[in-house]
C-alpha positions as CSV (number, residue, x, y, z in Angstrom):
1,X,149.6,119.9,140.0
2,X,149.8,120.3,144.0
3,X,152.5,117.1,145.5
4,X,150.9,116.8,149.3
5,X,153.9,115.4,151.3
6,X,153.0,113.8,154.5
7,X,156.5,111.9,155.3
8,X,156.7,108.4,157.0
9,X,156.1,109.8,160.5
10,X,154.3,107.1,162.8
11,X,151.6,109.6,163.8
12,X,148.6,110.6,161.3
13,X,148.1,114.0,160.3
14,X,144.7,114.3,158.7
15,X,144.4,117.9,159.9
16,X,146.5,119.1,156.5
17,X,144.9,116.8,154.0
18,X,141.3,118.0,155.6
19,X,141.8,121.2,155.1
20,X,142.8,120.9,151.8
21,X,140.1,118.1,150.6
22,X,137.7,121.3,152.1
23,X,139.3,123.9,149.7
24,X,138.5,122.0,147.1
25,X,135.1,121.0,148.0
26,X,134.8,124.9,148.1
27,X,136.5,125.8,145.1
28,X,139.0,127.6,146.4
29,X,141.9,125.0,144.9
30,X,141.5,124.3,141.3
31,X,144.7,122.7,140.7
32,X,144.9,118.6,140.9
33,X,146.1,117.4,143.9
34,X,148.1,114.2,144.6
35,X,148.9,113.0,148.4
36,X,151.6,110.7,150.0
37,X,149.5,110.0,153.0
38,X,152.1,107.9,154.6
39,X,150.2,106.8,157.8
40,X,147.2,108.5,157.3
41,X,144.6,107.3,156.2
42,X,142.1,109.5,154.6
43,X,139.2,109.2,151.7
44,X,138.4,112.0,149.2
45,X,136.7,112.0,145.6
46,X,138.8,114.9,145.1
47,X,142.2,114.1,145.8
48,X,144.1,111.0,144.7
49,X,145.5,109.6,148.2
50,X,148.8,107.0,147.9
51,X,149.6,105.7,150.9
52,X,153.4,105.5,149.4
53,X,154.9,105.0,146.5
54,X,158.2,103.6,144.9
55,X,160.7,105.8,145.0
56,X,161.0,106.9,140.9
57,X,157.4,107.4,140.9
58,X,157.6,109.7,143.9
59,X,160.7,111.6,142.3
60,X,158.9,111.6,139.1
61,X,155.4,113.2,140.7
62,X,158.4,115.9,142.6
63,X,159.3,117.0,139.1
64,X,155.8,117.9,137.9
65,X,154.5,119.7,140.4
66,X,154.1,123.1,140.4
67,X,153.5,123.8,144.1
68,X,154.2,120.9,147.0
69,X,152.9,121.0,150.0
70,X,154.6,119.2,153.3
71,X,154.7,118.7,156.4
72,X,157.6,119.7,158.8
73,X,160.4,117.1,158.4
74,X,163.5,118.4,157.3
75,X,163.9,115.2,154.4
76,X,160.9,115.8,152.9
77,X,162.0,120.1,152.8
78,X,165.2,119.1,151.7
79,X,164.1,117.3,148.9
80,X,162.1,119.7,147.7
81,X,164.3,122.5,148.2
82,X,166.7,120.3,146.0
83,X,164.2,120.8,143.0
84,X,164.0,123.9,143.4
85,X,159.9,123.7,144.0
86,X,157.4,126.2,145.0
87,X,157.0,125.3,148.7
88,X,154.5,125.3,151.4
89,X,155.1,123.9,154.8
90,X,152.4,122.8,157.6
91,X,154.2,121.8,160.9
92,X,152.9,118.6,163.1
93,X,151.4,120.0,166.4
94,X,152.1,118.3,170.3
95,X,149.0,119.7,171.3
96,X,146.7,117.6,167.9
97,X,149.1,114.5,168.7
98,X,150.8,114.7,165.2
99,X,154.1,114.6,167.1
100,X,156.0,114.6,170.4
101,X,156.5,118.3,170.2
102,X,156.7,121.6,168.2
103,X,160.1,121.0,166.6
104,X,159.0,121.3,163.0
105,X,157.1,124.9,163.3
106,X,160.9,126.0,164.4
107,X,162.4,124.5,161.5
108,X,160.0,125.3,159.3
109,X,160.3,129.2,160.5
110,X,164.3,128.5,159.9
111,X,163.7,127.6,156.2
112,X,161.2,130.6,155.9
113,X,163.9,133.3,157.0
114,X,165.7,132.0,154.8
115,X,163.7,132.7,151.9
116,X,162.8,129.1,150.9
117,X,159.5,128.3,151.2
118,X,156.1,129.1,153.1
119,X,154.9,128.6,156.2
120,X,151.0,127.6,156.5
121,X,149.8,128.8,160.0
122,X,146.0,129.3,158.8
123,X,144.8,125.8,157.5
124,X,141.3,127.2,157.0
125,X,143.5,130.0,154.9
126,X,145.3,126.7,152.2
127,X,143.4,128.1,149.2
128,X,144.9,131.8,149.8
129,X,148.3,130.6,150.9
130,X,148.3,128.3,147.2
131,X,147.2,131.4,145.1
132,X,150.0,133.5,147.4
133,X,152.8,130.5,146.4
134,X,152.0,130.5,142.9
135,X,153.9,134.2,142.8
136,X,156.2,133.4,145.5
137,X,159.6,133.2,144.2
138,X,162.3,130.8,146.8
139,X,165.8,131.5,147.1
140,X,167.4,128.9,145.0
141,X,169.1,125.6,145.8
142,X,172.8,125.7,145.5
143,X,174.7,122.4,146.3
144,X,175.6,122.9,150.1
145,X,173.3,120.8,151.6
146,X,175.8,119.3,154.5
147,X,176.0,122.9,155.3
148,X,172.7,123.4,155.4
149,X,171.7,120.4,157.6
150,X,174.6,121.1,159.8
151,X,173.0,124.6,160.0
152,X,169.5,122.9,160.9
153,X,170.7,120.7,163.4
154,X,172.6,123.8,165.1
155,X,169.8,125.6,165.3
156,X,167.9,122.8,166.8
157,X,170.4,122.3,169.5
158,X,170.7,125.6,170.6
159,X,166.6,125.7,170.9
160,X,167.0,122.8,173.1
161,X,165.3,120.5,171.0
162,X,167.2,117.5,171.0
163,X,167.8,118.3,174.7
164,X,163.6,118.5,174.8
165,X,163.5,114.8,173.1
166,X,166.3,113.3,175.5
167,X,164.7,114.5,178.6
168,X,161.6,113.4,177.7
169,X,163.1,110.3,177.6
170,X,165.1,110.3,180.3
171,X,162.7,111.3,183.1
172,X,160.1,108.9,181.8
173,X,162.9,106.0,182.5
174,X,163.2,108.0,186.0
175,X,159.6,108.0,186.8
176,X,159.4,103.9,186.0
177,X,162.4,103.3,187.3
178,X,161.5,104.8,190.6
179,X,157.9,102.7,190.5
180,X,160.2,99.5,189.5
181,X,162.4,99.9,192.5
182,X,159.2,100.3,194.5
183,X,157.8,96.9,193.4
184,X,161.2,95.7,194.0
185,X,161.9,96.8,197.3
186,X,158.3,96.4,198.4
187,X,157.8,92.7,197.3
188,X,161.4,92.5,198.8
189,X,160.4,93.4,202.1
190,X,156.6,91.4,202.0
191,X,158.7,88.8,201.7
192,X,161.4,89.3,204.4
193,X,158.5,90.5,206.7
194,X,157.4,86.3,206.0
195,X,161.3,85.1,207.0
196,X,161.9,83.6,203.2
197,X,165.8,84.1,203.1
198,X,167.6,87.3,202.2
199,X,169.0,85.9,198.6
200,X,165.3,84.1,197.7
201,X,163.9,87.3,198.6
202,X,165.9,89.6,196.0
203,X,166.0,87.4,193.6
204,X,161.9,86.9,193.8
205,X,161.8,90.5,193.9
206,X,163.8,90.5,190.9
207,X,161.9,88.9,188.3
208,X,158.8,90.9,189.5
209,X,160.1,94.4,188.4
210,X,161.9,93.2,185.5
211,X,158.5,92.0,184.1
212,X,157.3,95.7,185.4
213,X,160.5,96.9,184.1
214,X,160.4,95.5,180.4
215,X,156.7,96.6,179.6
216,X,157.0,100.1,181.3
217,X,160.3,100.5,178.7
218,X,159.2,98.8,175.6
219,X,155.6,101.2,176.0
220,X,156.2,104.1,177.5
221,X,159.5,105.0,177.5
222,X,161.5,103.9,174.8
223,X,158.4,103.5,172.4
224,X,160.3,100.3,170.7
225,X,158.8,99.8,167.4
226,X,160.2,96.1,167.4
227,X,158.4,94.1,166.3
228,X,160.4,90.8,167.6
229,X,159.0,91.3,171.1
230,X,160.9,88.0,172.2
231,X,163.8,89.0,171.0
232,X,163.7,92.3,172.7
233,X,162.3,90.2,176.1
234,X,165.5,87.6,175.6
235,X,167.8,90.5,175.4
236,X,166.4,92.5,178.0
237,X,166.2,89.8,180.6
238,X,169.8,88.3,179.8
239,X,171.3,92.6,180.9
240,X,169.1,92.6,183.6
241,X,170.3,89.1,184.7
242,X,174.0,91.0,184.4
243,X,172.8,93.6,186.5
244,X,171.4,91.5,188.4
245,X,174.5,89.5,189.6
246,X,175.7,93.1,190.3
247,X,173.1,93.9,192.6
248,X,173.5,90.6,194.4
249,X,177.2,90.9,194.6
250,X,176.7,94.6,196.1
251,X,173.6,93.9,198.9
252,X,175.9,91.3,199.9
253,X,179.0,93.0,199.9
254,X,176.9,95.8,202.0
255,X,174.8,93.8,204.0
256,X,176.7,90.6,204.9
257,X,180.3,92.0,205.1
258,X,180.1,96.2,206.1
259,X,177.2,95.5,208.2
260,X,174.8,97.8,206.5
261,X,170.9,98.3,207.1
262,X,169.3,96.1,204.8
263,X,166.5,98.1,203.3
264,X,169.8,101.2,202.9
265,X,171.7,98.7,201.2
266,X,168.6,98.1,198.8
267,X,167.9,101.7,197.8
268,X,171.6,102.2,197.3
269,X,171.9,98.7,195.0
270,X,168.8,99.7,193.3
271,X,170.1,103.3,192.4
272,X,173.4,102.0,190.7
273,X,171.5,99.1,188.8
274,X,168.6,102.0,187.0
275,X,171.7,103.6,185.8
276,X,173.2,100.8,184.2
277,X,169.7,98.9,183.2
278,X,169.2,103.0,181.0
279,X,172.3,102.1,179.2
280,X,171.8,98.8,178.0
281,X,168.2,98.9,177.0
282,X,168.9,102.4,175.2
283,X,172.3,100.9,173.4
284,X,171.3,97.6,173.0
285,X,167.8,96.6,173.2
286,X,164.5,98.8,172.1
287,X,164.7,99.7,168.6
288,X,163.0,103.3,167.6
């Protein structure tokens, strides 16, 4: 029996279990096959498809398979590698949108240098790479998995992985924030350009890219998976009253006492607050 491992990522990957429901259409796999689809969703008369399953009957299913085929998150590899299985590994792709990047093609090729499993490069290749597997013979598991993760998440460090992930991140915040201190400064100045008072102004201002602010983060940049979208909007807009207060105290403390050029004052207020707005919303508010 083939064990198709698909893991509980967010994104589908239908690409694997395609080429696989093909091999069999074709002959080429003869062997019964059982998927953990996770996600995907997917309908074949020659597989049988679970979208998950409680836990002993997924241990159970681990233990009689003869070959298991998964996808490239380390858990699901671990786990395997723990039984000691017969192992083939298809990493998720950036470029087919099964994941943010190409991190699990470089863990995967980690595991295969070390001797533990398969890599399938070739999806129109599955039924060869299955007949290959069935002589393969892994290095076994010995019990030093903390080493081993520790060893993974080296290597993914110094291929600037996790750096890859945070940037993303990071620069996405930069590019909204820089777009929410544009409808900040410009409803600011609309506004001033009409006489309404300097303290009206910013705090009208405000609330405008703070609404801006919140969906841009929740979408796009943080990708929250909430799902208490109040509670998220509560939290958010009680820091960014916080930072708030501190943007008032500074255009004050610049304008009003040091005499400083009011639009200056802004872009300089608005530079310290995206700092400090990053650091609550990625500590405190949007959940992964």
């Amino acid at each position: 029996m083939i064990l198709v491992v698909l893991g509980t990522q967010d994104k589908t990957f239908p690409r694997l279990v395609q080429a696989i429901d093909e091999a069999l259409e074709k002959g080429e796999i003869k062997d019964k096959v059982v998927v953990q689809a996770g996600q995907t969703k997917y309908e074949s008369k020659n597989m049988e498809i679970f979208d998950f399953l409680p836990a002993p009957e997924f241990e159970k299913l681990m233990d009689e398979a003869d070959i298991i085929i998964t996808h490239g998150g380390a858990g699901s590899i671990l786990s395997a590698i723990q039984k000691n299985k017969k192992i083939i590994a298809a990493p998720r792709l950036a470029k087919y949108k099964e994941h943010h990047n190409d991190h699990q093609k470089q863990i995967i090729g980690e595991f295969v240098r070390q001797g533990y499993l398969l890599e399938l490069e070739d999806f129109s290749k599955i039924g060869e790479m299955i007949e290959k597997c069935k002589k393969f013979k892994p290095k076994k598991f010995q019990s030093n998995t903390k080493n081993m993760i520790s060893l993974l998440e080296n290597y993914i460090d110094q291929n600037h992985i996790s750096w890859y992930n945070k940037s993303r991140e990071v620069l996405s915040y930069l590019f909204f924030g820089v777009c929410t201190t544009f409808v900040n400064i410009f409803t600011f100045w609309i506004l001033r350009m009409f006489l309404v008072p300097l303290l009206i102004s910013n705090m009208i201002a405000w609330i405008l890219s703070v609404l801006f602010a919140f969906i841009t983060n929740k979408v796009f940049v943080f990708e929250s998976k909430g799902k208490n979208v109040f509670q998220e909007g509560i939290s958010f807009f009680g820091f960014r009253l916080f930072s708030l207060v501190m943007d008032m105290g500074l255009m004050y403390l610049l304008v009003e006492v040091l005499s400083s050029n009011e639009m200056l004052s802004k872009v300089i207020t608005n530079v310290f607050v995206i700092v400090i707005n990053y650091v609550f919303s990625k500590l405190f508010i949007f959940k992964k």
